[in-house]
SELUMKE-544294 format. One record per residue (C-alpha): residue number from 1; residue in one letter; x, y, z; chain. Coordinates in steps of 0.001 Angstrom, whole numbers. Example, Ala and Ser with C-alpha at 12.3 -4.5 7.8 and 13.67 -1.06 7.14 Angstrom:
+------+------+---------+---------+---------+-------+
! loti ! numi !    east !   north !      up ! nukol !
+------+------+---------+---------+---------+-------+
!    1 !    A !   12300 !   -4500 !    7800 !     A !
!    2 !    S !   13670 !   -1060 !    7140 !     A !
+------+------+---------+---------+---------+-------+
# end
This chain:
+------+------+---------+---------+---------+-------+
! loti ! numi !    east !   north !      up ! nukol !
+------+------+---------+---------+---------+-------+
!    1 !    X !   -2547 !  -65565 !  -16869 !     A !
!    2 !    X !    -420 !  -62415 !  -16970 !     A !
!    3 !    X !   -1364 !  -59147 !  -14818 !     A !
!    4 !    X !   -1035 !  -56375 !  -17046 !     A !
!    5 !    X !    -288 !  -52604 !  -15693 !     A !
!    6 !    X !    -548 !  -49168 !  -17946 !     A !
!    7 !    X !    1680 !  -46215 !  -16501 !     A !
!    8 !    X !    1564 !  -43337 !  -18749 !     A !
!    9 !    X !     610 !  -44738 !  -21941 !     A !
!   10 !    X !    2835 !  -47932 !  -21199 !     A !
!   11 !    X !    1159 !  -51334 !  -20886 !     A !
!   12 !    X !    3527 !  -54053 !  -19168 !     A !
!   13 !    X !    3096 !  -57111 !  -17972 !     A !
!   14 !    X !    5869 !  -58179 !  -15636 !     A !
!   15 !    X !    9826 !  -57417 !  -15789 !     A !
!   16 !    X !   12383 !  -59732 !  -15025 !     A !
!   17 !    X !   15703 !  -59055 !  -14238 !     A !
!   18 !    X !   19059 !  -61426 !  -14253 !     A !
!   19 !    X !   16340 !  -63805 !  -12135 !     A !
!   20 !    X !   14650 !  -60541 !  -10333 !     A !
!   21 !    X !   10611 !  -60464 !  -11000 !     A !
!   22 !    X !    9528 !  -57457 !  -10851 !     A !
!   23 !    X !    5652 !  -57946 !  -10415 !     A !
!   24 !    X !    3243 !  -55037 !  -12040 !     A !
!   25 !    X !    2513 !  -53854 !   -8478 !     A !
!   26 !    X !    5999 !  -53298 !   -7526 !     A !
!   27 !    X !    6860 !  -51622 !  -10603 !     A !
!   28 !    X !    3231 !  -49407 !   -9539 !     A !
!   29 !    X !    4965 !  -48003 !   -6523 !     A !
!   30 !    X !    8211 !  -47453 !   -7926 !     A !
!   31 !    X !    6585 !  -44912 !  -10455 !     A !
!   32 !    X !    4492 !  -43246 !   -7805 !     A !
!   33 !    X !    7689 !  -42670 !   -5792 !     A !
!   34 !    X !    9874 !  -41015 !   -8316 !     A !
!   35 !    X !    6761 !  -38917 !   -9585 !     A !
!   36 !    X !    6238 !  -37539 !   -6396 !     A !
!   37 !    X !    9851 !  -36450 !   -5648 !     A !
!   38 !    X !   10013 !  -34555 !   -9287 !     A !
!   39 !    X !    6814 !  -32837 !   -8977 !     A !
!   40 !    X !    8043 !  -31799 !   -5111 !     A !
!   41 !    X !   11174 !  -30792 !   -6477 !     A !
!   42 !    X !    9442 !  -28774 !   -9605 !     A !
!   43 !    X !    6972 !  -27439 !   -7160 !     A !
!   44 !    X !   10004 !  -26145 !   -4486 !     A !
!   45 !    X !   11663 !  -24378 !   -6969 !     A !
!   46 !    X !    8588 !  -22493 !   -8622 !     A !
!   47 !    X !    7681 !  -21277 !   -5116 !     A !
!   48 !    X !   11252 !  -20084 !   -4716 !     A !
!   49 !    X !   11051 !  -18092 !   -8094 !     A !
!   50 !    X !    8129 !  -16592 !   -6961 !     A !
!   51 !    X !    9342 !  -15437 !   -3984 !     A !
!   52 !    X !   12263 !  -14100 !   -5284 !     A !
!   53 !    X !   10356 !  -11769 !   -8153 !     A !
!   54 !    X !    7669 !  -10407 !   -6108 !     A !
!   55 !    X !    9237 !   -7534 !   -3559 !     A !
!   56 !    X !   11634 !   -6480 !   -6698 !     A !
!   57 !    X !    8158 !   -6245 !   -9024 !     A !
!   58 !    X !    6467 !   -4253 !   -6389 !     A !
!   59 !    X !    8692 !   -1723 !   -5497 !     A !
!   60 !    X !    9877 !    -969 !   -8960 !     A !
!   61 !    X !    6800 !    -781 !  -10531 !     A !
!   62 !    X !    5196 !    1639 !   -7755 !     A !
!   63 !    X !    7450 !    4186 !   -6817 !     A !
!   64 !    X !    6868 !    7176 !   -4039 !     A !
!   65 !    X !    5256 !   10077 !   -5632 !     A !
!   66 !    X !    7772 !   12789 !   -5577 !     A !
!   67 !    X !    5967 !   16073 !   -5236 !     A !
!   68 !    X !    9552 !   18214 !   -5318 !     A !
!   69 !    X !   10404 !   17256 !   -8220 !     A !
!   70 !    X !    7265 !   19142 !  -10609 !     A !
!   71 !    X !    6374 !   21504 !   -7954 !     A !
!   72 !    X !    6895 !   24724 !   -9621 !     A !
!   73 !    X !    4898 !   23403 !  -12624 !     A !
!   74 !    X !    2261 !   22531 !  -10093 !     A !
!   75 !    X !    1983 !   25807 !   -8884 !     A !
!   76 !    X !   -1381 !   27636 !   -9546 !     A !
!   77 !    X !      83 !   30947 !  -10535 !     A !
!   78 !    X !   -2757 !   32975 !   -8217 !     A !
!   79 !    X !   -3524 !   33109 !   -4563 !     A !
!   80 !    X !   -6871 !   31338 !   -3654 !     A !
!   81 !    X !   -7645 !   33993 !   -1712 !     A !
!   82 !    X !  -11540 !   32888 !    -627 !     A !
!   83 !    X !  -10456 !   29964 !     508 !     A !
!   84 !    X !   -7655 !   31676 !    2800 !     A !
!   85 !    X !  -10219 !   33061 !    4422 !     A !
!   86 !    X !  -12470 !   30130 !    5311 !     A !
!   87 !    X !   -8900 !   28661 !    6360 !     A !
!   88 !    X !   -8234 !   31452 !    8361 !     A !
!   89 !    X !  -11374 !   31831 !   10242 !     A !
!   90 !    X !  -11594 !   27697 !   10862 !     A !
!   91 !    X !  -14678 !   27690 !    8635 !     A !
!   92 !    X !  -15363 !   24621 !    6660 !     A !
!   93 !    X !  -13976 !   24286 !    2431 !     A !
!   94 !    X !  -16533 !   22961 !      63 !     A !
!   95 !    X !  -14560 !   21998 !   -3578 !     A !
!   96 !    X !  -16619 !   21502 !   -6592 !     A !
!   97 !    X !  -14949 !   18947 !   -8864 !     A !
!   98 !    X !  -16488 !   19190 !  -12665 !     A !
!   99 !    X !  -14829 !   17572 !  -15715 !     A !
!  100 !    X !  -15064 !   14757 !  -17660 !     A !
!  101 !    X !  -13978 !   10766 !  -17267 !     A !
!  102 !    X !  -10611 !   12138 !  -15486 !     A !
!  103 !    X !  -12747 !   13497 !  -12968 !     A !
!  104 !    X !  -14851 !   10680 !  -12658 !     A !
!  105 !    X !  -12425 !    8634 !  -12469 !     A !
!  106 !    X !  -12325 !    6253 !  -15709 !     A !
!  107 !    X !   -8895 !    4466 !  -14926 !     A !
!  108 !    X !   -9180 !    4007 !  -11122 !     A !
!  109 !    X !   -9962 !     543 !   -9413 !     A !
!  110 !    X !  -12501 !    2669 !   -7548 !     A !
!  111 !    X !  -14368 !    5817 !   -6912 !     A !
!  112 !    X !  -11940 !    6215 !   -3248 !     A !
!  113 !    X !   -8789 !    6347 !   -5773 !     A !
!  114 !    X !  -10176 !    9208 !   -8119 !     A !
!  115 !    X !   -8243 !   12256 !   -8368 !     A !
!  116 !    X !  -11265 !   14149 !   -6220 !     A !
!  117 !    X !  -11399 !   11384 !   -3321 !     A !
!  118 !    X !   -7901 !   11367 !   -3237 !     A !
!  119 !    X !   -7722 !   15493 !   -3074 !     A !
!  120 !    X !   -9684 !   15421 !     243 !     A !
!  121 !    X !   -7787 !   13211 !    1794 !     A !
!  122 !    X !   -5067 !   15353 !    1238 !     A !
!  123 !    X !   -6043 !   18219 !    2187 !     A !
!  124 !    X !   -8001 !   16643 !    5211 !     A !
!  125 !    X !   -4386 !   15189 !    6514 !     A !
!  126 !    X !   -3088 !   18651 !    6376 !     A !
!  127 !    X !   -5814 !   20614 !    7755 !     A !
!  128 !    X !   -7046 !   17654 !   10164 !     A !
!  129 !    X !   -9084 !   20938 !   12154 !     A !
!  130 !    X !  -10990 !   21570 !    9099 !     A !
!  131 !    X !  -14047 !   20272 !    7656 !     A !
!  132 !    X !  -12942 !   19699 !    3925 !     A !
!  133 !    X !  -15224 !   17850 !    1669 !     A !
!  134 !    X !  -14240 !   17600 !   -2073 !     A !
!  135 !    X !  -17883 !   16820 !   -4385 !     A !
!  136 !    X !  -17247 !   15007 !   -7646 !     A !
!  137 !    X !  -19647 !   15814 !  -10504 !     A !
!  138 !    X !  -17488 !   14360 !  -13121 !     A !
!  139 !    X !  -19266 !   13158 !  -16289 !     A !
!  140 !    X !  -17727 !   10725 !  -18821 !     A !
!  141 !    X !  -17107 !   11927 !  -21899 !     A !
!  142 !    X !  -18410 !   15136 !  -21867 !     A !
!  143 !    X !  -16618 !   18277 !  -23110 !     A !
!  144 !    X !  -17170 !   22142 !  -22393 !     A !
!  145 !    X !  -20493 !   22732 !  -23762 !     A !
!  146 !    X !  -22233 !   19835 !  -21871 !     A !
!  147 !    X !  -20164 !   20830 !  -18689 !     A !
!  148 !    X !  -21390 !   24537 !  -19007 !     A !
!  149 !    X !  -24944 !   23781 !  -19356 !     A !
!  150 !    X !  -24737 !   21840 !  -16000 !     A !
!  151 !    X !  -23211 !   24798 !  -13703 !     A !
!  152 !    X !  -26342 !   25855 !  -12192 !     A !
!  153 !    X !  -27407 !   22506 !  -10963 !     A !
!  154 !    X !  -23845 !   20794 !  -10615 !     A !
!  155 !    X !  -21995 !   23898 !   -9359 !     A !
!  156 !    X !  -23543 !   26777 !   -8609 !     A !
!  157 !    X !  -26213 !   25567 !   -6470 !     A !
!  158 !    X !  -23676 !   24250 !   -4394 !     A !
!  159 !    X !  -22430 !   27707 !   -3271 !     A !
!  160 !    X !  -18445 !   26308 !   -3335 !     A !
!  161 !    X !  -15543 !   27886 !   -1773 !     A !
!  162 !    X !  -13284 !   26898 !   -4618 !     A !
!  163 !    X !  -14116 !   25352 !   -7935 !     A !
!  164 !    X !  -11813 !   22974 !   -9968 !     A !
!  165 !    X !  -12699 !   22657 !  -13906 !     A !
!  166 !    X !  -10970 !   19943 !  -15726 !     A !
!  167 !    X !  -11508 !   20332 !  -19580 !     A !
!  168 !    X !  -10385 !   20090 !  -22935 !     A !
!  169 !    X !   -9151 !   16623 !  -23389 !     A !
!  170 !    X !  -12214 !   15115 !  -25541 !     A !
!  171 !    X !  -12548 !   18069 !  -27654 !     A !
!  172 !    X !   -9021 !   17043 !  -28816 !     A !
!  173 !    X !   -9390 !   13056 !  -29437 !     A !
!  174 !    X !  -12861 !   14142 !  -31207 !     A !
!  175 !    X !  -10599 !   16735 !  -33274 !     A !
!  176 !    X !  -13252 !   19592 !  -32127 !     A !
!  177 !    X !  -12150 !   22923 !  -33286 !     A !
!  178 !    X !   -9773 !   23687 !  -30034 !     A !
!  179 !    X !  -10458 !   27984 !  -30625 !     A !
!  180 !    X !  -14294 !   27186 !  -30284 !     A !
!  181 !    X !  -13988 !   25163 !  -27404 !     A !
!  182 !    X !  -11314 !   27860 !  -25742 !     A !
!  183 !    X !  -14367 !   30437 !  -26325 !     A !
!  184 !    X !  -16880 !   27859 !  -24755 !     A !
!  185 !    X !  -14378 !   27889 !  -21792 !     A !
!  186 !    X !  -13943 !   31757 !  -21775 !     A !
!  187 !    X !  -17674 !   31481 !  -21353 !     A !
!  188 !    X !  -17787 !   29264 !  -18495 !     A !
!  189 !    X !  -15469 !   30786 !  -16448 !     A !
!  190 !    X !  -17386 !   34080 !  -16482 !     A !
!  191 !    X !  -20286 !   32632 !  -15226 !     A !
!  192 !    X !  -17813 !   30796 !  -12089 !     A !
!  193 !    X !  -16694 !   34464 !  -11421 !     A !
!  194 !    X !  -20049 !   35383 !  -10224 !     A !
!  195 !    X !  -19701 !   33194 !   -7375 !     A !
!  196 !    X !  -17824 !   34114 !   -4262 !     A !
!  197 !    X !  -15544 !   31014 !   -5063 !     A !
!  198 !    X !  -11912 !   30175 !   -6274 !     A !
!  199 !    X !  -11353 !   28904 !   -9676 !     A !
!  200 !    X !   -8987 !   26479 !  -11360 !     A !
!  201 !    X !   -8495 !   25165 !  -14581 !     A !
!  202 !    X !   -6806 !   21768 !  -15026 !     A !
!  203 !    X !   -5783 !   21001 !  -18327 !     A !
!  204 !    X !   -5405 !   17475 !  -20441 !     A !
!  205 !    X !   -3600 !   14650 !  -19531 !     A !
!  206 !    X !    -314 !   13636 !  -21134 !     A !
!  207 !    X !   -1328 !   10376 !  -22023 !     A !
!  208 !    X !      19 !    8154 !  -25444 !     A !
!  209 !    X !   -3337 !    8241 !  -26745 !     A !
!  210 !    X !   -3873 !   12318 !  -25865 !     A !
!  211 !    X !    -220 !   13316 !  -27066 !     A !
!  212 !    X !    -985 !   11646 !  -30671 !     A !
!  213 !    X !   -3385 !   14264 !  -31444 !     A !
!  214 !    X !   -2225 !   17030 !  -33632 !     A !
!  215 !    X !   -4277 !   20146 !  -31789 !     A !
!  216 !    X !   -3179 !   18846 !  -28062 !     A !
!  217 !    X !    -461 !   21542 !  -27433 !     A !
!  218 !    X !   -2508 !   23977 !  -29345 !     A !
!  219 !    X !   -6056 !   23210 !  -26331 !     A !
!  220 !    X !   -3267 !   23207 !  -23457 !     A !
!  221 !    X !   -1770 !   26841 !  -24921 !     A !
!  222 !    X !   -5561 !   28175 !  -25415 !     A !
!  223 !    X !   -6329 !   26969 !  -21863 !     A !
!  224 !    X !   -3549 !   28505 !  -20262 !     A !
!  225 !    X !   -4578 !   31697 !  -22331 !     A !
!  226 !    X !   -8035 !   31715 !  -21098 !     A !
!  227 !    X !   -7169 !   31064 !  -17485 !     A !
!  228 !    X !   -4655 !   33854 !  -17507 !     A !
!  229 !    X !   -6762 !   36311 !  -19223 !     A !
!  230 !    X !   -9964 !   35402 !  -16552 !     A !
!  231 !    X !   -7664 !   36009 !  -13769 !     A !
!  232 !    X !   -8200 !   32090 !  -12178 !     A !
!  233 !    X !   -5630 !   29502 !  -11616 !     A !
!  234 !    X !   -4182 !   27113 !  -13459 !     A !
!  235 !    X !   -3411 !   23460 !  -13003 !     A !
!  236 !    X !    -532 !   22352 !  -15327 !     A !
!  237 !    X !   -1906 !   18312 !  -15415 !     A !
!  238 !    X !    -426 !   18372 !  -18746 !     A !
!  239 !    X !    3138 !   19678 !  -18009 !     A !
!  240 !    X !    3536 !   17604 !  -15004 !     A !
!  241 !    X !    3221 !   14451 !  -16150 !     A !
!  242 !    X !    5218 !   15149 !  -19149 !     A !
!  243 !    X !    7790 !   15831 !  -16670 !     A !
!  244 !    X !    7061 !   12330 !  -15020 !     A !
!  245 !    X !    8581 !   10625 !  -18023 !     A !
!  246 !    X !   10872 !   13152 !  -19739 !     A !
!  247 !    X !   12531 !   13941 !  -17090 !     A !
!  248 !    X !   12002 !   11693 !  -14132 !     A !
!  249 !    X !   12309 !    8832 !  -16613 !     A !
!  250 !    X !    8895 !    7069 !  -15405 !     A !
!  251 !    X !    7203 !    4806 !  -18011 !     A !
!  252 !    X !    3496 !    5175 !  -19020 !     A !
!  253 !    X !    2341 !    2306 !  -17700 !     A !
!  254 !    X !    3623 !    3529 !  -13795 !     A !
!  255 !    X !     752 !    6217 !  -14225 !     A !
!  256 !    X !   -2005 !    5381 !  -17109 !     A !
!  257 !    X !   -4117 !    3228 !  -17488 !     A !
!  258 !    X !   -4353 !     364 !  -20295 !     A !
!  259 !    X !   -6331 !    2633 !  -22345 !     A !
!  260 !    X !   -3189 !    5017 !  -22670 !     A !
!  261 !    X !   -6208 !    7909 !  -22252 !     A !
!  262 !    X !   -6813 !    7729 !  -18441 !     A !
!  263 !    X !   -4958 !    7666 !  -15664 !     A !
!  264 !    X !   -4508 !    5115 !  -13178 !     A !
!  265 !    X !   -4398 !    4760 !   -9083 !     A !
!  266 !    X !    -732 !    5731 !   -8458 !     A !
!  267 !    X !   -1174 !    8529 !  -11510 !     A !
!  268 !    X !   -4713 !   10008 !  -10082 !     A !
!  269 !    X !   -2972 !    9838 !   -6460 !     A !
!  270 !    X !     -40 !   11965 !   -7412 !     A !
!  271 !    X !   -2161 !   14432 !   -9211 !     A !
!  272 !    X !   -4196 !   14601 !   -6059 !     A !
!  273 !    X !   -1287 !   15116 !   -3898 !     A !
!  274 !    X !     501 !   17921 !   -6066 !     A !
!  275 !    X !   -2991 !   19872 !   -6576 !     A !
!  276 !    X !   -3243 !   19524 !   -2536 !     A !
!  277 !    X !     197 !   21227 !   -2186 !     A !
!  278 !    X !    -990 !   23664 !   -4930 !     A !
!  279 !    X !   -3542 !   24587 !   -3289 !     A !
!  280 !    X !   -2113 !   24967 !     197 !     A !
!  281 !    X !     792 !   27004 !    -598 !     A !
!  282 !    X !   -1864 !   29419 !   -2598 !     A !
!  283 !    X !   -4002 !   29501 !      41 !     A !
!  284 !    X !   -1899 !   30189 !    2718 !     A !
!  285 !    X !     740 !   32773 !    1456 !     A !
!  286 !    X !   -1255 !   35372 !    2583 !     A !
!  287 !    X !   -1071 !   37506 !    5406 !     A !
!  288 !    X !   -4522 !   36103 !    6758 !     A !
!  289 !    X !   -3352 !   32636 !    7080 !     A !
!  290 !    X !      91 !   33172 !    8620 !     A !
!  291 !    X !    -877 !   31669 !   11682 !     A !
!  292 !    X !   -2659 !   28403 !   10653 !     A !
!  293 !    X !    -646 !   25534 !   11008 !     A !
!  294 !    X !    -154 !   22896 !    8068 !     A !
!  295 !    X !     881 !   19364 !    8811 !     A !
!  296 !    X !    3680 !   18215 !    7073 !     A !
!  297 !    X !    2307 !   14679 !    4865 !     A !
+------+------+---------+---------+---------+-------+
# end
């Protein structure tokens, strides 16, 4: 009776050769052999690949943030002159954060890599005598109005030193009249000036799905407008990152999220480290600061 073997579909019962049986079993661990070498051989050169791709992937894909090279659009335009003085006389900085999902942090793999987090560890690794504590009371998807009719609970009760209002983006992907929600902002920012604080506007992001809308250079022009006519500073968010890809050449996906609305880690942590260096060299060009010492990060 004939022994019968199946090997990949293959059913055979015996091979002879020129007089050489070959018996079912011996044929067995002649396949096993050869299968083993290819699939050790396959497996080698996979692991090779792999090795070879992955430092190139990393450090092309996440560049250093460069804060030279958008600096002077960085710049806030206006001393922060309250929070010289708390600098000055080694008194602790309290930061309101209000906005929207950028503030948040929509985007981010966590709450530690939103733009706010990230802004006090900044400023905490150059002032490492100072107390520094940066409170996030972003909201998503709210726009001006909603933002305004929080102050007294999510701002001013807080008594900040300096207080940094990102706005306008979802009035433009809702198409919101931009002039109305420029006056809703005028509005706001009078009621920040009656606190002994520091005040900064950060405008929208420059984001694919942000830069599609028709009215987006119209909000960042009314914002600018309203911040320089209130006498507060001015975050260019908007500016700068257009500068990260027309002129340092970076591609979306280095600094947004999936979305293409929201930023991601590396974007948030760049923001965060120019608004840092923003706010340093307006707090400490003043006479009253001369003597505190910076560390260079």
């Amino acid at each position: 009776m004939a022994t019968e073997l199946t090997m990949a579909g293959l059913t055979v019962t015996g091979l002879t050769v020129t007089g050489l049986t070959m018996t079912p079993r011996q044929l067995q661990s002649i396949w096993r052999t050869r299968t083993c070498s290819l699939l050790l051989a396959v497996g080698a050169l996979l692991a090779g690949f792999a090795g070879w791709l992955s430092p190139a992937t990393a450090e092309v894909t996440a560049p250093a943030c460069a804060v030279t090279s958008a600096a002077d659009l960085s710049r806030l335009g206006l001393p922060l002159s309250h929070v010289a003085g708390r600098i000055a006389a080694g008194r602790p900085v309290k930061i309101i954060a209000i906005g929207s999902s950028s503030t948040a942090g929509a985007g981010a793999s966590s709450s530690a890599s939103s733009y706010p987090s990230r802004l006090e560890a900044e400023l905490r690794a150059r002032f490492p005598q100072l107390s520094i504590t940066v409170i996030n009371r972003g909201i998503n998807g709210e726009e001006a109005a909603q933002m305004l009719a929080r102050f007294d609970r999510a701002v001013m009760s807080e008594n900040p030193d300096l207080v940094l209002w990102q706005v306008g983006t979802n009035a433009v992907l809702r198409n919101d009249d931009v002039v109305k929600v420029a006056d809703t902002v005028r509005q706001g920012l009078d009621r920040l000036k009656t606190l002994d604080a520091d005040i900064v506007v950060i405008d929208p992001q420059f984001a694919p799905k942000v830069i599609a809308k028709p009215d987006i250079e119209r909000m960042v022009d009314l914002l600018s407008a309203s911040a320089k006519t209130e006498n507060v500073g001015y975050f260019r968010r908007f500016a700068v990152m257009r500068h990260w890809t027309e002129t340092d050449h970076l591609p979306f996906e280095l600094f947004v999220s999936a979305d293409g609305i929201h930023m991601n880690d590396w974007g948030y942590g760049c923001m965060a480290k120019l608004l840092a260096s923003a706010i340093i060299d307006s707090a400490t060009r003043i006479p009253q600061t001369a003597h505190v010492r910076v560390e260079q990060h």
